[in-house]
C-alpha positions in Angstrom: -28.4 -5.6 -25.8 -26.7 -8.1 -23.4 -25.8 -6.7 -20.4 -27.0 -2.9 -19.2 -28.0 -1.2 -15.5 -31.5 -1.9 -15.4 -32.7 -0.2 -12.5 -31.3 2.2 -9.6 -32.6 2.7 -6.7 -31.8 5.3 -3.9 -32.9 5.9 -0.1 -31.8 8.9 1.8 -29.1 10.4 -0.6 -28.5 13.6 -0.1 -31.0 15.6 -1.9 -33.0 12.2 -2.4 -35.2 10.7 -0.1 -36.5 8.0 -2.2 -36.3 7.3 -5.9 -36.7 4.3 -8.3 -35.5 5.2 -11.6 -35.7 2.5 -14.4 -32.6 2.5 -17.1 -32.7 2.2 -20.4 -31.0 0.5 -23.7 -29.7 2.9 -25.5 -28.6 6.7 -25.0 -30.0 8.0 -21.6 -30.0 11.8 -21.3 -29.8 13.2 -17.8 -30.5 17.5 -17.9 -31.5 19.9 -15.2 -30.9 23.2 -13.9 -27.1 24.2 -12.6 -27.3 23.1 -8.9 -30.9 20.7 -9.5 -28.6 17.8 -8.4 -27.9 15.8 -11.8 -24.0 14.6 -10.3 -26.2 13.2 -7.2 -27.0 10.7 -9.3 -23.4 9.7 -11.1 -22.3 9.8 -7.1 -24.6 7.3 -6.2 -23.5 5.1 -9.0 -20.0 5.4 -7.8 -20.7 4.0 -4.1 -22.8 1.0 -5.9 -19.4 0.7 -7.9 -16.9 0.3 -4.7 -15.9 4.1 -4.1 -15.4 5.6 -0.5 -18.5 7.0 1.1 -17.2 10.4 2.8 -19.1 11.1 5.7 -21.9 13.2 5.6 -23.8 11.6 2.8 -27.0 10.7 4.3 -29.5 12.8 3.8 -31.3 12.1 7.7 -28.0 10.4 9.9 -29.9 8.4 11.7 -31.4 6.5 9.1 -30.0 4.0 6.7 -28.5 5.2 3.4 -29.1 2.5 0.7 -27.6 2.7 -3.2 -29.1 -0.7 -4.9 -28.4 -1.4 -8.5 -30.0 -3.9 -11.0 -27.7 -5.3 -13.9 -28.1 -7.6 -16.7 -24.6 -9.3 -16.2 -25.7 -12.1 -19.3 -22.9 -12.3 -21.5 -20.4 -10.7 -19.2 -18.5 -13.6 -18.2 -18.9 -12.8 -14.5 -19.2 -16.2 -13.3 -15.8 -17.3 -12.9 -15.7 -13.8 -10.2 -18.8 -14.6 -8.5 -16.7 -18.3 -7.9 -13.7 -16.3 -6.7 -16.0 -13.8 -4.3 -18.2 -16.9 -3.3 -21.0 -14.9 -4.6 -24.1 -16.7 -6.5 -24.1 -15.8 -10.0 -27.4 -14.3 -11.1 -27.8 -13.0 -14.5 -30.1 -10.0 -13.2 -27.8 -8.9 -10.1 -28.2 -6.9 -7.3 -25.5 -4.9 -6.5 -26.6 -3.0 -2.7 -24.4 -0.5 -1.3 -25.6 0.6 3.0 -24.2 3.3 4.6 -25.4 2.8 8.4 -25.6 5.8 11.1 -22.5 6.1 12.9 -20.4 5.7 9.5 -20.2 2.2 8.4 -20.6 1.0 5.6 -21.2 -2.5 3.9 -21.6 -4.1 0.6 -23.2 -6.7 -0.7 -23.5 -8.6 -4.5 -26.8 -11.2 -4.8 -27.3 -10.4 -0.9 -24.0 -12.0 0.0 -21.4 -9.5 1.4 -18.3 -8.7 -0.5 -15.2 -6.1 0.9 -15.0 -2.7 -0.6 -12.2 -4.1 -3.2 -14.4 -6.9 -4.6 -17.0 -4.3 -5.4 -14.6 -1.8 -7.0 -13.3 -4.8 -9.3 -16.9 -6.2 -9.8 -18.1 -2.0 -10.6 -14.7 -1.7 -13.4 -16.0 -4.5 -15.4 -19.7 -3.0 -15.5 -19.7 0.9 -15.5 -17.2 3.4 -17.1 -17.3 6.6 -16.2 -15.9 9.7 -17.5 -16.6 13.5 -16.1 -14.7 16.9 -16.8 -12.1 15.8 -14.4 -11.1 12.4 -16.7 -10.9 15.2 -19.7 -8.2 17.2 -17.9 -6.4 13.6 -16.5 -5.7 13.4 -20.1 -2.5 15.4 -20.3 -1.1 13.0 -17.8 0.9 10.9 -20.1 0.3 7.7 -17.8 -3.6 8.3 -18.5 -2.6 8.7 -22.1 -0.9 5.5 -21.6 -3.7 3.5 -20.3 -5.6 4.6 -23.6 -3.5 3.0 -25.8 -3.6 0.0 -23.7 -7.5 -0.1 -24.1 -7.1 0.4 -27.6 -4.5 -2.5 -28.0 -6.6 -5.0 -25.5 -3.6 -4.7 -22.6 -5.3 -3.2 -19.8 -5.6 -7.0 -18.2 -2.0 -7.5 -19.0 -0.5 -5.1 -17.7 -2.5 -5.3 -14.5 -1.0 -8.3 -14.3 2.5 -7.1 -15.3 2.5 -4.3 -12.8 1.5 -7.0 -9.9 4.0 -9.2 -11.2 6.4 -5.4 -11.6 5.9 -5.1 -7.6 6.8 -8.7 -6.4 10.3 -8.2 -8.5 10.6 -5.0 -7.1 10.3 -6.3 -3.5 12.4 -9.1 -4.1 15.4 -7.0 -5.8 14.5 -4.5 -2.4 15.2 -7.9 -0.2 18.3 -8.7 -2.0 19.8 -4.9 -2.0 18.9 -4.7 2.1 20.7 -8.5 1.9 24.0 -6.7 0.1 24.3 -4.1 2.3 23.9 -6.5 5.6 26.7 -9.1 4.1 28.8 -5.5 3.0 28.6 -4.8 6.8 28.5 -7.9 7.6 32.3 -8.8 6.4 33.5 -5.6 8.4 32.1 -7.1 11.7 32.3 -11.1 11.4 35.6 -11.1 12.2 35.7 -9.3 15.4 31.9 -10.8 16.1 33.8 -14.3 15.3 37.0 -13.4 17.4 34.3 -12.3 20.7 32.6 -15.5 19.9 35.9 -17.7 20.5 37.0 -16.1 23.3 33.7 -17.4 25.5 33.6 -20.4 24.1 37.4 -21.0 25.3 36.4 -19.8 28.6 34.0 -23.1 28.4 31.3 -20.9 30.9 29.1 -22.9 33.2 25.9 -21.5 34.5 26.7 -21.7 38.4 30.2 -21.6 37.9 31.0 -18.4 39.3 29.2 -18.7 42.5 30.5 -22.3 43.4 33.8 -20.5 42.8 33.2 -17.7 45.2 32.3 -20.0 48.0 35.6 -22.4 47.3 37.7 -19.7 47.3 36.5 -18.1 50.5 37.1 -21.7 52.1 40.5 -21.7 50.9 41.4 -18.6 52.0 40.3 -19.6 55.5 41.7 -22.9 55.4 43.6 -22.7 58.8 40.9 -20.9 60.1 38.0 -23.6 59.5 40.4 -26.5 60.4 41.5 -25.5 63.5 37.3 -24.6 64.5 36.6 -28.0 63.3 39.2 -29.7 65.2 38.6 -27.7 68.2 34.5 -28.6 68.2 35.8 -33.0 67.8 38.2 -32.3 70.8 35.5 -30.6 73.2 32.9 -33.0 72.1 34.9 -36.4 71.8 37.9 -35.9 74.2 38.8 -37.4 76.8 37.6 -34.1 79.3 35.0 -33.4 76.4 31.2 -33.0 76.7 30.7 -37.1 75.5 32.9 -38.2 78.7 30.6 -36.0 80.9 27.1 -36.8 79.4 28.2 -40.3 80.1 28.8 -39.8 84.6 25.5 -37.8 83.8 23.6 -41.0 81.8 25.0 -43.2 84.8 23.4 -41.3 87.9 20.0 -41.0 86.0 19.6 -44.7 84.6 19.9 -45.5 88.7 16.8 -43.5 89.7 15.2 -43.5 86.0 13.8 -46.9 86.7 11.9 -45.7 90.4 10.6 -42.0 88.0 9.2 -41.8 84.9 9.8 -38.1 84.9 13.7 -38.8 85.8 13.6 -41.8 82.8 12.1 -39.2 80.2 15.2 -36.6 80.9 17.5 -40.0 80.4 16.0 -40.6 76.6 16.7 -37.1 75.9 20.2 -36.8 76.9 20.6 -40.5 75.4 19.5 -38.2 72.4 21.9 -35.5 72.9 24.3 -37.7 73.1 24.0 -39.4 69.5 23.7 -35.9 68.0 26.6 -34.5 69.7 28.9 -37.9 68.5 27.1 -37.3 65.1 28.5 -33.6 65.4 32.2 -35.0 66.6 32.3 -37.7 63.5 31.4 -34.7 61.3 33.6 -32.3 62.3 36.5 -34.5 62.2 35.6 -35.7 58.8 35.3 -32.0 57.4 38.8 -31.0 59.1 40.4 -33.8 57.2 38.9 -32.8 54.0 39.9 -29.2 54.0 42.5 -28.5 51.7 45.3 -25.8 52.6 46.9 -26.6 48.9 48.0 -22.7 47.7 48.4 -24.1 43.9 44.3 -25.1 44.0 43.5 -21.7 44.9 45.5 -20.2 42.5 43.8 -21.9 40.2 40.6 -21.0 41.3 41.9 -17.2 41.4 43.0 -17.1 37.8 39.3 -19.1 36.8 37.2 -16.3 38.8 39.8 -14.0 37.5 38.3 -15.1 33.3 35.4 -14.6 34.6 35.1 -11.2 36.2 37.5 -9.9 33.3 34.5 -11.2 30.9 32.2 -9.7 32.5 33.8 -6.6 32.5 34.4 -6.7 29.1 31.1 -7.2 28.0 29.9 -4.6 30.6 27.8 -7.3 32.1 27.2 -8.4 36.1 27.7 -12.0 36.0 28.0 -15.6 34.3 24.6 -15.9 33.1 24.3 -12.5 30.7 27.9 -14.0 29.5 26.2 -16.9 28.6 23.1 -14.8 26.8 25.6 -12.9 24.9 27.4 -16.0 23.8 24.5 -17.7 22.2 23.8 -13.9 20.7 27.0 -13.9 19.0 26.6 -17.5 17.6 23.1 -16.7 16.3 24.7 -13.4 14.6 27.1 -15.3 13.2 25.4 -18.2 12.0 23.3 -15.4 10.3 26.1 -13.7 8.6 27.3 -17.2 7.1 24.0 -17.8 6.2 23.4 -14.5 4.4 25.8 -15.4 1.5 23.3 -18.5 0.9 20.3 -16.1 1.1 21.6 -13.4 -1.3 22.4 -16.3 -3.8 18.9 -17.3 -4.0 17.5 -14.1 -3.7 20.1 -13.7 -7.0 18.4 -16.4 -8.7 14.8 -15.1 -7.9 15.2 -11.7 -8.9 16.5 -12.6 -12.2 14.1 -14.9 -13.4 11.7 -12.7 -11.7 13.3 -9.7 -14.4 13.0 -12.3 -16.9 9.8 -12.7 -17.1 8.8 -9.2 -16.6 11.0 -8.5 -19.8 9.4 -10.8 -21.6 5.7 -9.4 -20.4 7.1 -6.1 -21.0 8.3 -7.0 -24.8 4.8 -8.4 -25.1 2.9 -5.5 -24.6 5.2 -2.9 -25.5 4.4 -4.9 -28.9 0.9 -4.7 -28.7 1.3 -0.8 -28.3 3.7 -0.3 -30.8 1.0 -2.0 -33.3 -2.0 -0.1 -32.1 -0.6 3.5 -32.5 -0.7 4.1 -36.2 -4.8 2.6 -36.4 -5.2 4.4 -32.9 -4.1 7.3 -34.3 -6.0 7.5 -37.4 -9.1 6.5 -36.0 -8.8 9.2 -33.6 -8.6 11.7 -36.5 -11.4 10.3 -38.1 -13.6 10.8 -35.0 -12.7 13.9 -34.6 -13.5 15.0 -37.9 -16.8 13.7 -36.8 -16.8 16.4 -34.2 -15.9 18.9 -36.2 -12.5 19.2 -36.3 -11.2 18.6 -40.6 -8.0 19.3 -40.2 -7.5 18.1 -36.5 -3.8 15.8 -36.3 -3.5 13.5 -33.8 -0.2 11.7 -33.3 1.2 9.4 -30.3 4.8 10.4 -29.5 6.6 6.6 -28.9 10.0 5.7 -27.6 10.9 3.0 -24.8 12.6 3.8 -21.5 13.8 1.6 -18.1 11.4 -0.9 -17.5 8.5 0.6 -14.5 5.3 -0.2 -13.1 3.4 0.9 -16.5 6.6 -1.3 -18.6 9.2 -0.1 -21.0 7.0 2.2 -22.9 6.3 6.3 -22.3 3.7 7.9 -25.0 3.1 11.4 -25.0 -0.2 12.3 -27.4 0.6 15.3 -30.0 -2.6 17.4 -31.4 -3.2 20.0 -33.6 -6.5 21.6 -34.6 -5.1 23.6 -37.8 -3.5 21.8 -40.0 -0.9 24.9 -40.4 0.5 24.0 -36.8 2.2 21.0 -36.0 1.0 18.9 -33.4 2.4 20.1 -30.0 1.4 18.0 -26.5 -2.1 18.6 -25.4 -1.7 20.8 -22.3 -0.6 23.3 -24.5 -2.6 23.2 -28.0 -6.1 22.3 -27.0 -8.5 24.5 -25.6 -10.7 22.5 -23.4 -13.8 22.4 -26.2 -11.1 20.5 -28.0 -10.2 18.4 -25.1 -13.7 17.4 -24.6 -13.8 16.2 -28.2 -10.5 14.6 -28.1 -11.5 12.7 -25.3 -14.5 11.4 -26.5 -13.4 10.4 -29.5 -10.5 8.1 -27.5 -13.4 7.1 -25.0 -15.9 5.8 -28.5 -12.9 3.9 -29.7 -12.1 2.2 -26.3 -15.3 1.1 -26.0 -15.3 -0.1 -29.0 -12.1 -2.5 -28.7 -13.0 -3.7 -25.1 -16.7 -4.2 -25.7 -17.8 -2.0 -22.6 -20.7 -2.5 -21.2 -22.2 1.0 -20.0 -20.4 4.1 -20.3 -21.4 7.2 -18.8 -20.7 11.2 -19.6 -20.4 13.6 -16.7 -20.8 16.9 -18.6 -17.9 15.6 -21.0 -18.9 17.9 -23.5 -18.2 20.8 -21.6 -16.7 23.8 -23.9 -18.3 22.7 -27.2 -21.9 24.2 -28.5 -23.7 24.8 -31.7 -22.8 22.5 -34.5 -20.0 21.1 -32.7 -22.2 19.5 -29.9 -24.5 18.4 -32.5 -21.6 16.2 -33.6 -21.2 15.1 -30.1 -24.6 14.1 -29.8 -24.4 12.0 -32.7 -21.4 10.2 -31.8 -22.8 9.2 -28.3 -25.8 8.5 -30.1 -23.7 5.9 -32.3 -21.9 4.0 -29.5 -25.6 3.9 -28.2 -26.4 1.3 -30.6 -23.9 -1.2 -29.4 -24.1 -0.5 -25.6 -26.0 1.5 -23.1 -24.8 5.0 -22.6 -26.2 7.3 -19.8 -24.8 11.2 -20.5 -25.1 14.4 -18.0 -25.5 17.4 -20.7 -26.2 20.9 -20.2 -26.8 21.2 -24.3 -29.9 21.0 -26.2 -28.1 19.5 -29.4 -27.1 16.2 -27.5 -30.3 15.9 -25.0 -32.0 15.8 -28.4 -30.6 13.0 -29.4 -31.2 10.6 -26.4 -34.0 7.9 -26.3 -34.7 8.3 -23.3 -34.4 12.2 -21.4 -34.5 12.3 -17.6 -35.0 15.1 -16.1 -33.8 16.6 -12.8 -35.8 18.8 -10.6 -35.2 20.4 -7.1 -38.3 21.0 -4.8 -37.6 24.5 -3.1 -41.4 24.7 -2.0 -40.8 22.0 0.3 -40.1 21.8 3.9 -36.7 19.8 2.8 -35.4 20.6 -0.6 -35.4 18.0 -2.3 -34.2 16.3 -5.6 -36.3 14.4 -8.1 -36.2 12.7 -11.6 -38.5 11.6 -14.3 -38.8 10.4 -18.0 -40.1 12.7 -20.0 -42.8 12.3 -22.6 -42.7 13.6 -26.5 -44.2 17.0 -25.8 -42.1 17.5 -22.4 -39.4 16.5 -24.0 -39.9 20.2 -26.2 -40.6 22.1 -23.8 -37.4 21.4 -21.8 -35.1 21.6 -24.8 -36.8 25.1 -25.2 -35.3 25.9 -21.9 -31.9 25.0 -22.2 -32.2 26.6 -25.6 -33.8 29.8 -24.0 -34.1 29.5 -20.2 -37.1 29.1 -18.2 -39.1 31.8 -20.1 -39.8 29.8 -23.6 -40.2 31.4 -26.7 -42.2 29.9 -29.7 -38.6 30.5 -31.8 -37.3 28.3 -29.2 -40.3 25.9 -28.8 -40.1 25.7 -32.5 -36.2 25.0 -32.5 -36.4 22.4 -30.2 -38.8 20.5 -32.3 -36.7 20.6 -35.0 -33.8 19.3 -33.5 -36.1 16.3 -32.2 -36.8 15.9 -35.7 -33.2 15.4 -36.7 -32.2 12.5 -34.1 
């Protein structure tokens, strides 16, 4: 055998403070006492496979909790994932699982760490397991479904068909969110178009408004600023103005200027005042020329401040600039809108060959299936006549619907135990012995098509006993030749069969109850099938039983 767990290993576990337990080819029973802790064990496996820790799983929270598993991967055909998870590929690998005080948690593959996902997809192609709870998931017709895909070698297509299922279905979302936009769209462009017009007419300038403002109050006190200008040129540059005094004034001081420098300072100032008083004059004459008393301009530059302010109000805004933000909005919305049409055509285009293509994947498999079912079904018979079950009828009801996430197919599987009764769905024919049985005999033949590499029992064969879990014993004893099978089992008929039976103990003596687990030797192997045939108080009927059904593996 190829590829197989080789060795677990477990630090502060709940129950388990420390174990190294060494795996086997073959069939690997695990018994124990109700409550001993055998699950612990399928529960570690599940966090060195990828599934969430739940809090509280350290036995002592403030140490480490470590899960390490050792795998043969050699034949597996794992190197092309280690590539992908830039992980080194090692035929013996170590798969290490740490849950750290506080509540994180970390994974690592070959001592190189991988996310949570990585290690769930890495655990899928390694470890199958199936409890009590997969027994009743199979009157959920999807779970039904992903049987037959197992059987017909699908389960990688139509992983890849329901990706492929969710990008259509995101696109074909896109372009119905796109139809109802352009739908509304049509409604509103014209008025949105209409709004747009009207401010670019109005040709708005940033700084428009307030240059307006001032010119207008200038106009409107045309006379006004005239006559002040006018006035200021006559009282500095007339003939009795301040110019004609300064100048007597200039005359006396230049006389005694030259005998005082004091006196010849004040002269350069007034000389001073004087050129900034003409400057003044020459200004204020040139203003009063230039200010316009024309009623028509500021008319004009009523009705422009008049656009404006009705714009504004319009738009329920305070001035040119928000105008001017809510122009380039209404562009941009509109530019959008004549856009859209462009966008739903290729998102047309997309979502059809997208639809294509998942036809054509769908056609595919929903061959594959249809080809299966009559071999999938027989087979199934035949394994559970195995199990004790002669006139057991096992059929797949078949018919096609709208393609979905799982394709174009719904199956519903029909069983009957008497061959008197015709086959009914299994939720309400099979008790849950017969469930068990049904399931197993699905699970042998899956394994069978896909080649898996370890499968492992949680107290499958719950409901079954006597003769019946013989059958069950030899049948996991058969898929034990091709690959390694590990099996939780409360019966003595199917621990008998393993070649190897571990054995689960709880120390209640101890300080800290704790959980352990051995290999048992030939003659311990007897005397704990004597218990589970007889409980803990053996008889030599029992002791004698129990060698028998050693004798008959």
């Amino acid at each position: 055998m190829k590829h197989m767990l080789k060795r677990l290993t477990i630090t502060n576990y709940l129950l388990i403070e420390a174990l190294e337990l060494d795996l086997s080819e073959g069939l690997t029973i695990i018994t124990g006492e109700t409550g001993s802790g055998k699950s612990i064990l399928i529960g570690a496996l599940g966090l060195a496979m990828g599934e969430r820790a739940d809090a509280g799983l350290a036995r002592d929270p403030k140490q480490r909790c470590i899960i390490e598993l050792e795998v043969n991967v050699r034949g597996l055909g794992l190197e092309a994932w280690c590539e992908a998870a830039e992980v080194p590929f090692e035929e013996t690998t170590i798969i290490r699982r740490q849950l750290d005080p506080g509540g994180r948690s970390r994974a690592f593959v070959n001592d190189t760490p991988v996310r949570l996902e990585q290690l769930r997809e890495l655990g899928e192609r390694l470890v199958h397991v199936h409890s009590q709870h997969h027994t009743l998931l199979l009157n959920d017709t999807r779970f039904q479904l992903g049987l037959v895909d197992h059987a017909a070698g699908q389960a990688k297509g139509v992983t890849a068909y329901r990706a492929d299922f969710r990008a259509w279905r995101a696109v074909a979302d896109e372009l119905a969110r796109a139809r109802d936009e352009e739908a509304r769209s049509r409604a509103e462009l014209d008025f949105l178009q209409f709004q747009l017009d009207e401010l670019d007419q109005a040709q708005l300038k940033e700084g428009e408004q307030e240059s307006l403002e001032q010119d207008l109050a200038r106009a409107e006190h045309a006379g006004e600023i005239q006559q002040a200008l006018q006035s200021t040129d006559a009282a500095i540059a007339g003939d009795d103005g301040m110019l004609a005094a300064l100048s007597t004034l200039r005359q006396q001081l230049a006389k005694s200027a030259r005998h005082d420098a004091a006196v010849n300072e004040l002269l350069t100032r007034l000389n001073s005042v004087t050129i900034e008083l003409k400057d003044i004059g020459s200004e204020a004459e040139r203003l009063a020329l230039g200010v316009s008393v024309d009623p028509r301009e500021a008319a004009r530059m009523q009705e422009r401040l008049d656009v404006l302010l009705r714009l504004q109000q319009k738009h329920r805004v305070k001035d040119s600039v928000a105008l001017l933000a809510i122009q380039e909005d209404l562009r941009g919305r509109t530019q959008r809108m004549g856009s859209l049409a462009d966008r739903i055509t290729e998102l047309e285009g997309q979502e059809q060959a997208m639809q294509q293509n998942l036809g054509a994947q769908a056609e595919r498999i929903s061959a594959a299936r249809r080809k299966v079912l009559p071999t999938l079904e027989l087979e199934v018979v035949m394994a559970l006549r195995k199990l004790g079950m002669p006139n057991a009828r096992f059929t797949i009801d078949h018919h096609l619907t709208a393609p979905g996430p799982q394709g174009i197919d719904e199956v519903r599987a029909l069983f009957s135990a008497n061959k008197d009764r015709a086959p009914e769905p299994l939720d309400k024919v099979a008790s849950g012995g017969e469930l068990s049985r049904v399931m197993l005999a699905l699970i042998s033949l899956s394994a069978e098509s896909l080649g898996l590499a370890t499968v492992i029992f949680d107290e499958i064969d719950t409901g079954v006993s006597g003769e019946v879990a013989d059958r069950v014993g030899v049948l996991m004893a058969q898929m034990a030749r091709k690959r390694q099978v590990i099996a939780i089992t409360h019966l003595p008929q199917i621990a008998s069969k393993a070649d190897v039976h571990l054995l689960v103990s709880k120390d209640h003596a101890a300080e800290v109850v704790t959980t352990d687990i051995r290999p048992l030797a030939s003659e311990e192997r007897v005397q704990a099938l004597a218990q589970m045939l007889s409980g803990k108080k053996t008889t030599k009927a029992a002791l004698d039983n129990a060698r028998e059904l050693l004798k008959g593996r």
